[in-house]
N, C-alpha and C positions, 0 to 999 in steps of 0.2 A: 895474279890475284885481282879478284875488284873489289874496289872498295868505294864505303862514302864518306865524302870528305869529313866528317867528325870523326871516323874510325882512321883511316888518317892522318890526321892530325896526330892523333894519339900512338899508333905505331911507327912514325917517324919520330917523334919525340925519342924513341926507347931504341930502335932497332940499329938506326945506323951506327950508333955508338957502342952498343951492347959488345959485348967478350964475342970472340967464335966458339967456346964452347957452348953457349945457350942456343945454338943453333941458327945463330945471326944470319951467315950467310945464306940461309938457305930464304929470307926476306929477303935482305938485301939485292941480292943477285935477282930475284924475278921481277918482272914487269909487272909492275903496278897498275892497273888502270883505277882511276879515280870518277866517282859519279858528283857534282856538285852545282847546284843552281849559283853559283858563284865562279869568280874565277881566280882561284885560290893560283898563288908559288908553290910547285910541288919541287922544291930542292933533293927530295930524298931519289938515291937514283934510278933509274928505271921506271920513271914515275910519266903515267899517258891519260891528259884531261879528255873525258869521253866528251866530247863537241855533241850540245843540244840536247835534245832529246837521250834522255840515259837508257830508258828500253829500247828504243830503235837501233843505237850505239850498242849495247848489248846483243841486241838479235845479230847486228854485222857482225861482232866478233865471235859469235859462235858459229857461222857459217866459212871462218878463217881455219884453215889448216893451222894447228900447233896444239901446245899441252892444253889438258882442261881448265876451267876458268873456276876458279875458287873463289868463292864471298865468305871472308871472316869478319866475325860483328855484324855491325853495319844493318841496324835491324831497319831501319827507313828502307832503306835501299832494296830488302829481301821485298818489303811491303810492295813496291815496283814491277820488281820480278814474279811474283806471285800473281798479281795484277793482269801479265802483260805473256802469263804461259811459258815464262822462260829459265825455270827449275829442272832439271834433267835428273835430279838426284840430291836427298837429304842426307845428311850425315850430321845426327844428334847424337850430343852426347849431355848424359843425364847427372848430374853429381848430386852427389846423398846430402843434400843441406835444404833447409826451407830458409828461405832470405824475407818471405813475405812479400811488399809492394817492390813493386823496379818495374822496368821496361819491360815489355811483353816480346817475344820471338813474332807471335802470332797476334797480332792488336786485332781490336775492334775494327769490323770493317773488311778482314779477311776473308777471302773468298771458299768456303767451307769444299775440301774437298778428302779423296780415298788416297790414303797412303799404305804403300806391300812394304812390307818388311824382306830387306832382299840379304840380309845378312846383321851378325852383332854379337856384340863379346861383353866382358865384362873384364873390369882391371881390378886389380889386387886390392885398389883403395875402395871398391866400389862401385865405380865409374862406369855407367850402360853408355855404350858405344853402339848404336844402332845406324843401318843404311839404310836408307829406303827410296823408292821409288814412286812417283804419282801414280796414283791408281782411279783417277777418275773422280765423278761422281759417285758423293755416300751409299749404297744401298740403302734403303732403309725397312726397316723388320718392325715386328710386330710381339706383343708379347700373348697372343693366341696361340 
């Protein structure tokens, strides 16, 4: 998993403690790597501060042989990665609520681009599960 240190924060607070039925283990056990302009105590275990530069850190670790590298939350952090080309795959999911104002996925400043839809389901509650893949630059059309 990567994360940034305020998402973090907050799944350490929950996870090392949590039951093993909520699926604790399966945090617990992975390797955390942590994005933070600071230099935070990462007590929780498997926890790996990215040194310096967090895109550069990032680009190494995708060039390392092992499992893929998941980002939960952590919307600063995506803001980075978006930034810095180093997305390989979305995976949204849409829940049927309107909350109004909150943080954006996609802020101001986002780098506008094409996204394929490479797969996506729907769950019982609702809930659009879509995968997607970067697709470049927008086309852009015409209404003639």
């Amino acid at each position: 998993m990567v994360l940034g240190r305020k998402t973090y924060d907050i799944m350490s607070a929950f996870w090392p403690t949590a039951p093993e039925d909520t699926g604790a283990k399966v945090f617990n056990d992975a390797t955390k790597y942590v994005a933070s302009r600071s230099r935070p105590t990462l007590e929780w275990n498997n926890s790996v501060l990215i040194q310096g530069d967090a895109a550069e850190g990032l680009a190494a670790l995708k060039e390392e042989d092992g499992p893929e590298l998941q980002v939960h939350g952590s919307a600063n952090l995506i803001q980075t990665l978006l930034r810095n080309n180093l997305v390989d795959e979305y995976r949204l999911w849409v829940f049927p609520v309107v909350v109004g104002s909150g943080k954006r996925l996609f802020a101001d400043g986002t780098i506008p681009s094409g996204l394929k839809l490479v797969d996506s389901k729907v769950s019982s509650t609702g809930v659009v599960m879509g995968r997607y893949e970067p697709a470049g630059e927008i086309p852009l059309g015409s209404f003639e």
